[in-house]
C-alpha positions as CSV (number, residue, x, y, z in Angstrom):
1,X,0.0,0.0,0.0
2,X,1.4,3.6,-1.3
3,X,0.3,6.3,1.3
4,X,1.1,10.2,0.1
5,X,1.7,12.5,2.9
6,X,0.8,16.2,2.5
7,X,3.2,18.9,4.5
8,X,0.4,21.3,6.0
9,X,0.5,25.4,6.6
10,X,0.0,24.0,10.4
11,X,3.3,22.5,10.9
12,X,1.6,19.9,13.7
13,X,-0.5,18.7,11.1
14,X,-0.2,16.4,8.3
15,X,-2.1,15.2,5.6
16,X,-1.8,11.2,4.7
17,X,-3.4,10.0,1.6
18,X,-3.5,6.2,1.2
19,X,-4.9,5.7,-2.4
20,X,-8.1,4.1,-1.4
21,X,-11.6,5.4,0.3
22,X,-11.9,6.9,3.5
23,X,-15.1,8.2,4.2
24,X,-18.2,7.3,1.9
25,X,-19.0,10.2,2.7
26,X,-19.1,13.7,4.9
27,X,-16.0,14.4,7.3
28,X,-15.0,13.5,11.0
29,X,-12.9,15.1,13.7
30,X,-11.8,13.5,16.7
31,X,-9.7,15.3,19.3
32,X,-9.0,12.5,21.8
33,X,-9.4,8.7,21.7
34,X,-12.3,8.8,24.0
35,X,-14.2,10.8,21.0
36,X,-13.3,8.2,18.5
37,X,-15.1,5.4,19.8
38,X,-17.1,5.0,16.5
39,X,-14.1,5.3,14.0
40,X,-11.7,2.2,14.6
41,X,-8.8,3.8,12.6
42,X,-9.1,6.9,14.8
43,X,-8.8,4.6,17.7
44,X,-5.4,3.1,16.1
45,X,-4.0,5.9,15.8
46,X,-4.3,7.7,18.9
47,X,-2.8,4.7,20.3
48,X,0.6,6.0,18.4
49,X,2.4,8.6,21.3
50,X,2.2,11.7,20.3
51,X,-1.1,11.6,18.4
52,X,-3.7,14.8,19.2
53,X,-6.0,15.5,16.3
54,X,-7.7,12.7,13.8
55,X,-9.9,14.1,11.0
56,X,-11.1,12.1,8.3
57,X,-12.8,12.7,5.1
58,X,-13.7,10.9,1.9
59,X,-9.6,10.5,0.3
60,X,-7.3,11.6,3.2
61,X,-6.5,11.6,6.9
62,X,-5.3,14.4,8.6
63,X,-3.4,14.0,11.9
64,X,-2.2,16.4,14.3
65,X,0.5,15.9,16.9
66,X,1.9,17.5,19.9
67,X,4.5,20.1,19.4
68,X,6.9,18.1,21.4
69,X,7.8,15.7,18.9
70,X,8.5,16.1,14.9
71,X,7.3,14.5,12.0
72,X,10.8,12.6,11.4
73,X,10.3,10.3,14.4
74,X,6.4,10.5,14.0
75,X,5.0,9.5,10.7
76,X,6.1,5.7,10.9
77,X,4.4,4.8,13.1
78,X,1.5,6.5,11.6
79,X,1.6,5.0,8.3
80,X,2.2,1.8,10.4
81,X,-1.0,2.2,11.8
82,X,-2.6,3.5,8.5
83,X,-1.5,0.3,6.9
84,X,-2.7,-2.0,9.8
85,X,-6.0,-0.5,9.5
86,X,-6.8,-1.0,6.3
87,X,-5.2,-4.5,6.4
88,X,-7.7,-5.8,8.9
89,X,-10.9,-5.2,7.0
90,X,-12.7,-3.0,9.8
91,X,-14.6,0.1,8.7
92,X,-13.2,3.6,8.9
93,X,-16.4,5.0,11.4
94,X,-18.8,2.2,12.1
95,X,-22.2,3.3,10.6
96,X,-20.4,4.9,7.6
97,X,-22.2,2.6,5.1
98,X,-24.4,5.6,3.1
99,X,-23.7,5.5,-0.3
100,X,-21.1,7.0,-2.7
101,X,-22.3,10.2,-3.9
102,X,-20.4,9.3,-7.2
103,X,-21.1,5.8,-7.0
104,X,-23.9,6.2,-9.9
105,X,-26.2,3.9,-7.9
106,X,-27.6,1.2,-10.9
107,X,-24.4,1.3,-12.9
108,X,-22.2,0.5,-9.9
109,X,-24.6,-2.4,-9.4
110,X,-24.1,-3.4,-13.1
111,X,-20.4,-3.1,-12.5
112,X,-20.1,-5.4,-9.6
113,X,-22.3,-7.9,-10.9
114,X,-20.1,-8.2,-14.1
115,X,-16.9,-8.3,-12.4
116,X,-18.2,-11.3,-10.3
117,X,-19.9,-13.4,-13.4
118,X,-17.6,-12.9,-16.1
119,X,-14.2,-11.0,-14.8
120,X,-13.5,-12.4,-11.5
121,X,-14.0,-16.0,-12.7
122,X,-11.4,-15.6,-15.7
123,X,-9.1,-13.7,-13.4
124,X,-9.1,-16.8,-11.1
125,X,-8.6,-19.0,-14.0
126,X,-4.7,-17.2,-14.4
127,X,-4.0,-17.0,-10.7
128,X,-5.3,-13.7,-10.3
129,X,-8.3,-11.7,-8.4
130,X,-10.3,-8.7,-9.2
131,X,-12.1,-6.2,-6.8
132,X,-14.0,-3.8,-7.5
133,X,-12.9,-0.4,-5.8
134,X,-15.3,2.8,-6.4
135,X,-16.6,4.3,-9.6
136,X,-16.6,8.1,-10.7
137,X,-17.2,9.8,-13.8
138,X,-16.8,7.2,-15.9
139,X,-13.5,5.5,-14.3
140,X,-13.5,2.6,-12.7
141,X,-11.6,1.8,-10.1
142,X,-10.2,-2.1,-9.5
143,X,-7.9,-3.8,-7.4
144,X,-6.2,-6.2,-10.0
145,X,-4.1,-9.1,-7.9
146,X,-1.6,-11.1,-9.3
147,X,-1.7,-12.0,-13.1
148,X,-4.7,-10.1,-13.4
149,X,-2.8,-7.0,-14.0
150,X,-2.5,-8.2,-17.4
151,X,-5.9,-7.9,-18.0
152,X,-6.8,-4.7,-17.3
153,X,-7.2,-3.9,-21.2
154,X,-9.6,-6.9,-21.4
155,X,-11.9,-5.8,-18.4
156,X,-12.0,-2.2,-19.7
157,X,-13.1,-3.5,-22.9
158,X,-15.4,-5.6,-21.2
159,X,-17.2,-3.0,-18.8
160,X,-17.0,-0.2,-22.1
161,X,-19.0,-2.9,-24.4
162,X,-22.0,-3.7,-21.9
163,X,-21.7,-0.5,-19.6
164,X,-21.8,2.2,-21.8
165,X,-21.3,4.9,-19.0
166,X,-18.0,3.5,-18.4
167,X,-15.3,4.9,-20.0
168,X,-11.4,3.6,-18.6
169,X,-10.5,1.3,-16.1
170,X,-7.6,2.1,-13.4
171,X,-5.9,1.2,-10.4
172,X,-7.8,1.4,-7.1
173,X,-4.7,3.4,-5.5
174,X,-4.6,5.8,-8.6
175,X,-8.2,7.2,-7.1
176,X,-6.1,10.4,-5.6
177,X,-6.1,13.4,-8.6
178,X,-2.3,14.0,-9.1
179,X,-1.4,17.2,-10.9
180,X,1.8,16.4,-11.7
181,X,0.5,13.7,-14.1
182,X,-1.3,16.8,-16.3
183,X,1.9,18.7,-16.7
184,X,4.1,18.3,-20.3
185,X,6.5,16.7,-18.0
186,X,3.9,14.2,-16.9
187,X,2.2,13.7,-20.0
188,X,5.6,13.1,-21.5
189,X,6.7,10.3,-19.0
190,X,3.3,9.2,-19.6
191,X,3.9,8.2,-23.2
192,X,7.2,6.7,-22.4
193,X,6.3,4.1,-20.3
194,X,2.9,3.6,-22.3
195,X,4.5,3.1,-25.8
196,X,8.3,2.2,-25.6
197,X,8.2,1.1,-21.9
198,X,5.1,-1.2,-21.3
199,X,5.0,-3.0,-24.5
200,X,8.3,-4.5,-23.6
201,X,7.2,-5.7,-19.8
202,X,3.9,-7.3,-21.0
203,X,6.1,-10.1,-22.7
204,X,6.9,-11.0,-18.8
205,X,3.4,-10.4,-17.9
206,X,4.6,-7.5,-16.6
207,X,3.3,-3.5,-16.1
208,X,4.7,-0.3,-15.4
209,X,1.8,2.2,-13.7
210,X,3.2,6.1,-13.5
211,X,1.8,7.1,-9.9
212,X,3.4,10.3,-9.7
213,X,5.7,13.2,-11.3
214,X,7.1,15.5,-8.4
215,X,9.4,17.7,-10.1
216,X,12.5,16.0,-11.1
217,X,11.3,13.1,-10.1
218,X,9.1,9.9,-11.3
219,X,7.2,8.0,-8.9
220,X,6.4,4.2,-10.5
221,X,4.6,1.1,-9.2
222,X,5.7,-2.2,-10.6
223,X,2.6,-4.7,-11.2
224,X,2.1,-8.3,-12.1
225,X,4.7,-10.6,-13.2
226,X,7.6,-7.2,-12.3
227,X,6.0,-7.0,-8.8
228,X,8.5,-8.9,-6.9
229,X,10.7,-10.2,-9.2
230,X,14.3,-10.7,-8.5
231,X,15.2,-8.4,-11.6
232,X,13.0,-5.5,-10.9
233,X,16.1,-3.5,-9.3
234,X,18.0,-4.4,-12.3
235,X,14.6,-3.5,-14.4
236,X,14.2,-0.2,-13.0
237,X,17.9,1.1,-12.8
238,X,19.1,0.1,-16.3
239,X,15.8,-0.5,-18.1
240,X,13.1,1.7,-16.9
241,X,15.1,4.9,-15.7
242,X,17.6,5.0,-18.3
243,X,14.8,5.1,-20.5
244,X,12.6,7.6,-18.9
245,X,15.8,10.2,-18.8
246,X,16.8,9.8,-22.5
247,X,13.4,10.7,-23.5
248,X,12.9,13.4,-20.7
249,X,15.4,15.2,-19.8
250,X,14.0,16.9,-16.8
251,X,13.7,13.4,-14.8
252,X,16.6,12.7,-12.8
253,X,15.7,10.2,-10.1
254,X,13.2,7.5,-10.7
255,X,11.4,5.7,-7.4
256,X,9.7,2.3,-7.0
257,X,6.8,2.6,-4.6
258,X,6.1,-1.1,-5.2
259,X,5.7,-3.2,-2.3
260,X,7.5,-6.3,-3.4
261,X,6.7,-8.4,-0.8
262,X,3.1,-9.0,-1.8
263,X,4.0,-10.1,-5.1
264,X,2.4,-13.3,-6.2
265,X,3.5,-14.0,-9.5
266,X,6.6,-12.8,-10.3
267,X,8.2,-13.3,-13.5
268,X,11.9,-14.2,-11.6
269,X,11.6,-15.4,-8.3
270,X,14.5,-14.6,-6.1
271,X,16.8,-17.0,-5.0
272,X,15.3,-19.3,-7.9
């Protein structure tokens, strides 16, 4: 899981962003554990020392701490407890189940029943899984698992022919808007990995997603058969970021946000 954090005006306060929905809706504030009885991921994280403010809404978490301590000894242990949270299933604020105000109501019931007749059975069939995420404006947005990365070109194709409301498919942690991605520099990174960069991985049943461009910098997220492989280091430093660089010269650092350790089917297994 790739969580964004977000430096404040309030120097105590800091924004955390973990790619995934918060809040169906509305906000919540809690200043102390005993007010966030109804939100377990409050709860966690007032449990962290330190911990003064909570407030949730429907993409981010904003936490405050005590002026006492600073961010650089803080904010592992609250993306520790971020990442714990979501990993156990519970709900954000118990209660919290009103709809999506962008869920588009009969077409994200058309979704979800095609994903589990027809997608999530041939993603099963290769190893893989498919969840379905949210759906807004004509995206929607999946969590592909294993092989099923590879295809994400099918299901769009798929949900486009019998959903005509839908119009792409993307990652469940690409839900976040990212600026970066709409400058030249982004959109030229963009086409890089699209069409000299991603048509090379796919032999492996491999994929390159472009999470972020921060300046000089390129944020990347290896997927499917590259998502802990025993290459990707070699794949990133002499394949991917040499390439990106050539064709944009304003890059000079590329970063893997993958988490390699939930890969489950990479193309070379280490210590194979």
């Amino acid at each position: 899981m790739f969580i964004q954090t977000e430096k404040l005006s309030e120097a105590d306060s800091m924004k955390f962003i973990p790619g995934t929905s918060v809040l169906n809706s509305g906000k919540a504030a809690f200043g102390n554990q005993a007010e966030a009885g109804s939100s377990p991921l409050a709860q966690r994280l007032f449990e962290v020392d330190g911990v003064v403010r909570v407030s949730l809404d429907k993409d981010s978490i904003t936490v405050g701490k005590t002026e006492t301590l600073e961010w650089d000894h803080l904010k592992a242990p609250v993306l520790g407890a971020i990442m714990d949270h979501f990993s156990s299933g519970a709900p954000t604020v118990v209660g919290d189940d009103s709809p999506d105000e962008d869920s588009g109501g009969k077409v994200v019931d058309e979704i979800k029943d095609l994903i589990d007749t027809r997608i999530k059975p041939a993603a099963e069939q290769n190893g893989g899984d498919v969840a379905f995420d949210s759906y807004k404006d004509g995206i929607v947005y999946l969590e592909m698992m294993g092989p099923a990365v590879a295809l994400k070109t099918g299901i769009e194709n798929m949900l486009r022919h019998y959903i005509p409301e839908v119009q792409e498919v993307r990652d469940y942690r690409d839900a976040i808007p990212k600026p970066g991605l709409e400058t030249p520099v982004g959109l030229a990174v963009k086409q890089v990995i699209d069409e000299r960069i991603n048509p090379s991985v796919s032999s492996h049943g491999g994929h390159i997603a472009l999470v972020d461009v921060q300046e000089d910098t390129v944020y990347i997220r290896l997927e499917g058969g590259c998502q802990g492989c025993g290459m990707a280091d070699v794949t990133l430093k002499q394949g991917i970021e040499v390439e990106i660089k050539k064709n944009v010269p304003e890059i000079s650092t590329v970063t893997d946000t993958t988490d390699h350790a939930d890969g489950t089917n990479p193309y070379f297994a280490p210590g194979k």
